[in-house]
C-alpha positions in Angstrom: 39.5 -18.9 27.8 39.3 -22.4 29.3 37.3 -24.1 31.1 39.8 -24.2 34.4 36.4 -26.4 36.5 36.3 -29.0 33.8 39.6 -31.2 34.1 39.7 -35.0 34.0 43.3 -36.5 35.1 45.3 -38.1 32.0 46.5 -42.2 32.9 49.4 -42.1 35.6 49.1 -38.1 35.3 49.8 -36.5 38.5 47.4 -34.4 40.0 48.3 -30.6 40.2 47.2 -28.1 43.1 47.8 -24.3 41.3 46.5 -20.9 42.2 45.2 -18.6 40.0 46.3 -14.7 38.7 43.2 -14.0 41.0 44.9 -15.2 44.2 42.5 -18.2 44.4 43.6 -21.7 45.0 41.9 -24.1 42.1 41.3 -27.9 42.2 44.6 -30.0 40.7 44.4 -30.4 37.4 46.7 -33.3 35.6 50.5 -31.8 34.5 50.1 -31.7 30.6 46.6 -29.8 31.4 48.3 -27.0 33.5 51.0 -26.8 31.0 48.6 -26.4 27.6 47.2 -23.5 29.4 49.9 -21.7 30.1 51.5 -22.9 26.5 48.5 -21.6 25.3 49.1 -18.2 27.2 45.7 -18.0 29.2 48.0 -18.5 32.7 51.6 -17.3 33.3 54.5 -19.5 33.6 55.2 -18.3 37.2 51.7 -19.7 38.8 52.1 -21.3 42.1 51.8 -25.0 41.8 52.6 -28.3 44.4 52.3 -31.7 43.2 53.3 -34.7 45.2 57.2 -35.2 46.0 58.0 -31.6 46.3 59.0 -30.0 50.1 57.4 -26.8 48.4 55.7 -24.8 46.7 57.0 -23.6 43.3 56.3 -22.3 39.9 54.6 -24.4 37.0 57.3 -23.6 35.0 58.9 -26.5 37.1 56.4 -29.0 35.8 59.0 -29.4 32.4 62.2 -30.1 34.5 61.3 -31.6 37.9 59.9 -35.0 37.8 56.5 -36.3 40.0 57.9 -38.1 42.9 55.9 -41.2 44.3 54.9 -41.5 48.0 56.4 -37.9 48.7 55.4 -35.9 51.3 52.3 -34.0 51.4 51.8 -30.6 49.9 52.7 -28.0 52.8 50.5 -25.4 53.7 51.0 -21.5 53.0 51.5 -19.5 56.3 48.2 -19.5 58.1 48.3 -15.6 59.0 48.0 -15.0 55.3 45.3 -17.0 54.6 43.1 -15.5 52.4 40.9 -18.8 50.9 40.6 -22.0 51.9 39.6 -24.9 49.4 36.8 -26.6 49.6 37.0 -30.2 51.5 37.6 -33.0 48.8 37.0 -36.8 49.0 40.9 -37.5 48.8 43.2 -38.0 51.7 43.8 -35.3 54.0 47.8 -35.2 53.2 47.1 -34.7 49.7 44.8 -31.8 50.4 46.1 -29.2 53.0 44.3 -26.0 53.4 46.0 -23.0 50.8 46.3 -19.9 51.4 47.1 -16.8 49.0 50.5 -17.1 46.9 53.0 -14.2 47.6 54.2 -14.7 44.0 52.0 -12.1 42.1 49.7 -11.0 44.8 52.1 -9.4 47.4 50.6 -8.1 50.9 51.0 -4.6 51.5 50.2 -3.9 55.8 50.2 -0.6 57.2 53.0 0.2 59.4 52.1 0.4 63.1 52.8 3.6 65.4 55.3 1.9 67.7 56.8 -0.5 64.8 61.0 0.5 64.2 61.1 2.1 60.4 63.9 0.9 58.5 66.6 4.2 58.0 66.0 6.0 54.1 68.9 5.0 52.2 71.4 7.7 51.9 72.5 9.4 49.1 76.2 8.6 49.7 74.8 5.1 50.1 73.3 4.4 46.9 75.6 2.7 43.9 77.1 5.3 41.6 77.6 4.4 37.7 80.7 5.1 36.5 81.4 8.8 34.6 80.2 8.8 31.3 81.8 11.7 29.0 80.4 14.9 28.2 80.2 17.7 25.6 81.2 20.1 28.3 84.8 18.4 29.8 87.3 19.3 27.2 86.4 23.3 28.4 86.9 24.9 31.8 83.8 26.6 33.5 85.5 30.1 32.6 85.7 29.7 29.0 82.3 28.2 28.8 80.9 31.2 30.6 82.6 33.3 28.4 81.8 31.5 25.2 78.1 31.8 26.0 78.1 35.8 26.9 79.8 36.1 23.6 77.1 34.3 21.9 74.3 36.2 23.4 76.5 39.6 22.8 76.9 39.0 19.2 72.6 37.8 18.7 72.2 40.8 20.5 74.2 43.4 17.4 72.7 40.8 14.7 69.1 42.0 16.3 70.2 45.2 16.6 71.1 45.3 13.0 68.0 43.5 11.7 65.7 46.1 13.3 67.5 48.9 12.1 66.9 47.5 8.9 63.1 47.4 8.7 63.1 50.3 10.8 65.3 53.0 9.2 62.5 54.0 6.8 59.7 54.6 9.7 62.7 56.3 11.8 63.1 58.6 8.6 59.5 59.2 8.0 59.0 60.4 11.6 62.3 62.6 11.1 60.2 64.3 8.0 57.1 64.8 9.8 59.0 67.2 12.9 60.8 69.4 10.3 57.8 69.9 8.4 56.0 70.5 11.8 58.7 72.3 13.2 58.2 74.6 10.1 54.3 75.6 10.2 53.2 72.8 8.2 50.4 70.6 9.2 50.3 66.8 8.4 47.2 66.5 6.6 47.3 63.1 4.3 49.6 60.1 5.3 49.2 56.4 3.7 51.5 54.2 5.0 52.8 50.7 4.2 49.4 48.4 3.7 47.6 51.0 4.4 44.0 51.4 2.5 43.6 54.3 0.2 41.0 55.2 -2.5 42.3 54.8 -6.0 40.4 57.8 -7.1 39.3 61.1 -6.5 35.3 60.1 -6.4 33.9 58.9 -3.1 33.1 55.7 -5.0 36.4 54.7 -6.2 37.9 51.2 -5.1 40.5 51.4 -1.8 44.2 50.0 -2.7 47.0 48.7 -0.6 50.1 51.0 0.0 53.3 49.1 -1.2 54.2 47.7 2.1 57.7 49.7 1.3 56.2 52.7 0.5 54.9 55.7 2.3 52.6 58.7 0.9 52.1 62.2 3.1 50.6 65.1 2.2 51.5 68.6 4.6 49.7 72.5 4.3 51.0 75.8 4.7 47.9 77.1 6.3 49.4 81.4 6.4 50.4 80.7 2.6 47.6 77.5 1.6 50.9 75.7 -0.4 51.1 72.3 0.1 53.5 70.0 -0.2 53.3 66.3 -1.3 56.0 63.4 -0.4 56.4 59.8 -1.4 59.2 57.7 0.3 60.0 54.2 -1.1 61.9 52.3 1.1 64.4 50.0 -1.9 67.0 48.2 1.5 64.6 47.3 3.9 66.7 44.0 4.8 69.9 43.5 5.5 71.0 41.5 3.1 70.7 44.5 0.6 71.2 47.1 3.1 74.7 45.8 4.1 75.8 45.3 0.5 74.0 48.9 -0.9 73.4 50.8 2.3 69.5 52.1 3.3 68.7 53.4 0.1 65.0 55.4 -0.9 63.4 56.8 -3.6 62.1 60.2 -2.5 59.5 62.3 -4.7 58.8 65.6 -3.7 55.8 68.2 -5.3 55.4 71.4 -3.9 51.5 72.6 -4.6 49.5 76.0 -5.0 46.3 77.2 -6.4 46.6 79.2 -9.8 43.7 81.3 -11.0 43.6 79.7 -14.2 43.7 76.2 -13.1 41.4 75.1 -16.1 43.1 75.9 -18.2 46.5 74.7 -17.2 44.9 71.8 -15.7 44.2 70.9 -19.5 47.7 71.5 -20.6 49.3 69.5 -18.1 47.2 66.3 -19.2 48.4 66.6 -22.5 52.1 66.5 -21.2 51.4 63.6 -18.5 49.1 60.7 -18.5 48.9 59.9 -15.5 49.1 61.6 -11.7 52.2 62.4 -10.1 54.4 59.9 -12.2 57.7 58.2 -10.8 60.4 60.0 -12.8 62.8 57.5 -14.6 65.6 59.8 -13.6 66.6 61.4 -10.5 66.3 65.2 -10.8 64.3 65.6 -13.3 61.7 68.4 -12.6 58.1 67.4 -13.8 54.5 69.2 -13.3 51.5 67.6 -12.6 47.8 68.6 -11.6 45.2 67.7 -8.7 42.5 67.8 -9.9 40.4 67.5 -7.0 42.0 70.3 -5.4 42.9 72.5 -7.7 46.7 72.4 -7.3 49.1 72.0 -9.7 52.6 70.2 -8.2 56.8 70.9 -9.3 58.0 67.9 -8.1 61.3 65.9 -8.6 62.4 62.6 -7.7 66.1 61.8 -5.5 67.8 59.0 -4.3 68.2 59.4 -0.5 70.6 57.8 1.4 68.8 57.0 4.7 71.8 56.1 7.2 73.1 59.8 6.4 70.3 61.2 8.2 70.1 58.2 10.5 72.7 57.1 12.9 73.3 53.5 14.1 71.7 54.6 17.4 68.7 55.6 15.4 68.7 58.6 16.2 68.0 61.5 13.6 70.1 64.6 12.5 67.2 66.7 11.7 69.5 69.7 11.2 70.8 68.5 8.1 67.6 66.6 7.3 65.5 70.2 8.0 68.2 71.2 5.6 67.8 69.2 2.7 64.0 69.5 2.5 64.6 73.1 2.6 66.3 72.7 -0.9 63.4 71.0 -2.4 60.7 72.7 -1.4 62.6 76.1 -2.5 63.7 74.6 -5.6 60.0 73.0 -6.4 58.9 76.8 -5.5 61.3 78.7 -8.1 60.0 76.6 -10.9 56.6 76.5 -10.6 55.9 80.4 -9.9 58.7 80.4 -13.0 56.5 78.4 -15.2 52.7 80.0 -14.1 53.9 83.1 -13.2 50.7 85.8 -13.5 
């Protein structure tokens, strides 16, 4: 930053009266001096300057195209009512040094407006310059087809919801259907494990929990007047829509119907040889298989079917359980006839 106080007039230079960003009139300073400051960016181009030969003030940025007149008259003074600092007495002539008073170039007085002063009228709306009509996206359509075009839009996201939720929903819409009929029938709901649900991968208390399929869903119901059970696995194999449009809602359902035998040692030991593991996934639908729990004592007929989902399932999501009660029926009387056929006494 310069030093604005220290200035020593060039030969034949004239002397320069100037303001500052501050408001406050400085001692005159020789032209090329005024100008290397602002050239040098520490004042702006529009700083209020007078030098001899000028009627006026006016900007600095004059000092490149108006010549310094001789024997000119003196410097005029700012109006006195907005005086804000006077400069300091100097030992030159009293023309060449009239009093100066704050610039109304950057520093601009604001005055509060008096009770009984006339306010200028608000510009009206109508008043005000309008720019000319751009186009836009909406004029080559009419309000009506617009309004129309938009209700369609949010009709048709509405079905394509509709559709996406009966999707991931049709298997949990299912399952509930399964869980009256059983209910409905004197069975109690006694096991369920349901998509990421925690179960223990064992029959000791000690044995590590594992995640349900996300898909999948396990329940166990009992008879309590006859103590059969029966055990159900539902594996949901459309749950988008993607696949459900093209294949429909498709599951895998496995179904065991359970009782106590008297000699469950002993078959218990039998079945193991046949199966290696627990309630296996048959590779073929309806094919009857036995199996053994061994923490319970029950030994299971069970089969595996292909369900389709959206036949006991409408688009309202609402559940036939008539036909549904129907179809379980089968299965569990089935499962029955084979395994009194098979342990029978």
């Amino acid at each position: 930053m310069p030093d604005f106080s220290d200035s020593t007039p060039g030969n034949n230079e004239p002397l320069i009266h100037w303001v500052d960003t501050a408001g406050v009139p400085q001692a005159p300073v020789p032209r090329t001096t005024l100008l290397g400051w602002i050239d040098a960016g520490h004042l702006p181009v529009d700083t209020p300057a007078w030098w001899e030969g000028l009627d006026g003030w006016t900007t600095a940025a004059q000092l490149r195209v108006s010549p310094a007149l001789q024997d000119a008259p003196a410097m005029p003074p700012l109006p006195t009512d907005n005086a804000a600092t006077e400069v300091a007495p100097t030992d030159q002539p009293a023309a060449s040094t009239p009093q100066l008073s704050e610039p109304q170039v950057n520093t601009p007085q604001v005055t509060e407006p008096q009770a009984d002063a006339p306010q200028p009228d608000a510009p009206q709306v109508a008043d005000l310059p309008v720019a000319a009509a751009s186009p836009e996206i909406t004029d080559a359509f009419d309000d009506q087809e617009l309004d129309d075009a938009f209700m369609d839009l949010v009709s048709r996201s509405s079905d394509l919801y509709k559709e996406s939720e009966r999707a991931t929903s049709m298997d949990e819409v299912f399952l509930g259907g399964v869980i009256a009929a059983f209910g409905a029938n004197g069975f109690l709901l006694i096991d369920i494990f349901t998509g990421g649900s925690l179960r223990s991968s064992g029959s000791a208390s000690a044995a590590p929990q594992v995640s349900t399929p996300i898909n999948r869903h396990e329940l166990r119901f009992e008879h309590p007047p006859s103590g059969a059970r029966v055990a159900l696995i539902v594996d949901h194999l459309t749950p988008d829509v993607g696949s459900a449009k093209v294949l429909g809602q498709r599951a895998r359902l496995q179904l065991g119907y359970g009782e106590r035998i008297p000699n469950f040692g002993q078959v218990g030991r039998a079945l193991r040889q046949e199966m290696a593991s627990t309630f296996v996934v048959s590779p073929e639908p309806g094919r009857v298989t036995f199996d053994a729990d061994l923490s319970s004592g029950f030994v299971y007929c069970q089969t595996d079917l292909l369900w389709e989902l959206d036949r006991y399932v409408d688009d309202s999501m609402d559940v036939d359980a008539e036909l549904l009660h129907k179809h379980l029926a089968a299965i569990v009387h089935t499962m029955r006839k084979f395994l009194r056929l098979r342990f029978a006494g």
